[in-house]
ZAMARGU-4260 file (C-alpha; in steps of 0.2 Angstrom, whole numbers, plus 5000, padded with zeros to 4 digits):
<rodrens>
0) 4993/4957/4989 | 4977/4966/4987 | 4983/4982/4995 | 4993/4988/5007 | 4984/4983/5022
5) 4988/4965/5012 | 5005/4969/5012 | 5006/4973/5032 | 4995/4959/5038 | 5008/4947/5028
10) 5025/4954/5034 | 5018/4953/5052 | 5013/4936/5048 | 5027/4929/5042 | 5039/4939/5055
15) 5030/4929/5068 | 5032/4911/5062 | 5018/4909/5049 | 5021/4899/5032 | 5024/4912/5019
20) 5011/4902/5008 | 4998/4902/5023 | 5001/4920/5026 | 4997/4927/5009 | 4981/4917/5008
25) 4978/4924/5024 | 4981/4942/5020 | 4971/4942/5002 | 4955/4937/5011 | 4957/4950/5026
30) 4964/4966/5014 | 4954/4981/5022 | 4961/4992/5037 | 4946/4985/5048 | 4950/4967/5043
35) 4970/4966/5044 | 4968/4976/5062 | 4958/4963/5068 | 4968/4948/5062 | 4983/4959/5068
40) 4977/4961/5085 | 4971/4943/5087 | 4989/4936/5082 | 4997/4948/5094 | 4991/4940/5108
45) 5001/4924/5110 | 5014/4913/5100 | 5012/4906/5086 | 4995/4898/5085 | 4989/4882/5075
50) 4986/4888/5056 | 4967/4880/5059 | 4964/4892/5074 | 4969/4906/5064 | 4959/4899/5047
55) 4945/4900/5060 | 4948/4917/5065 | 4948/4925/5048 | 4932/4915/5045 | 4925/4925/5059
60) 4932/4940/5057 | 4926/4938/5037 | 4907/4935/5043 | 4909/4950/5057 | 4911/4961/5040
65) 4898/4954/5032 | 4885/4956/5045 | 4890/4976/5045 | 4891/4978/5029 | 4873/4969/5028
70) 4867/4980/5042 | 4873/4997/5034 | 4864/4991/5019 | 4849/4988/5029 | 4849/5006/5036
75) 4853/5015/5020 | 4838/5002/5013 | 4824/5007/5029 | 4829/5026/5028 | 4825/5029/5009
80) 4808/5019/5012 | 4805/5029/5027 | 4810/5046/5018 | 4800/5040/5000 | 4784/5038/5014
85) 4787/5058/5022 | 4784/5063/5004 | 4769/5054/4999 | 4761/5062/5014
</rodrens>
């Protein structure tokens, strides 16, 4: 496990039914607080589901994190421009 966020993800996984192998793959992709909570909150909402619907889940919550993260760099990127612009004035 990549941290303990990992480690919670894959208990709860496994308590509920999933392969322990699926599981870990599972909880070293998704191993930040924002991630596991997601996945967490998503599994908590029914029985066990197929492994693919899961697979496909974590593939979305994956890209959800990459779009913010790109965003926040886009931000941080449009803010030094604009403050690099004030002082050539």
């Amino acid at each position: 496990m990549t941290s303990d966020h990992s480690a919670q993800l894959y208990e709860f996984m496994v308590r509920k039914g999933y392969p322990a192998e699926f599981s870990a793959v599972v909880a070293n992709e998704l191993h930040t607080e924002f991630t596991v909570k997601r996945m967490m909150g998503y599994l908590s909402k029914s029985d066990v589901l197929p492994l693919e619907e899961v697979a496909d889940e974590m593939l979305a919550i994956l890209s959800d994190r990459d779009r913010i993260m790109q965003k926040h760099q886009t931000e941080y990127a449009q803010a030094k421009i604009n403050e690099m612009y004030r002082k050539q004035e």
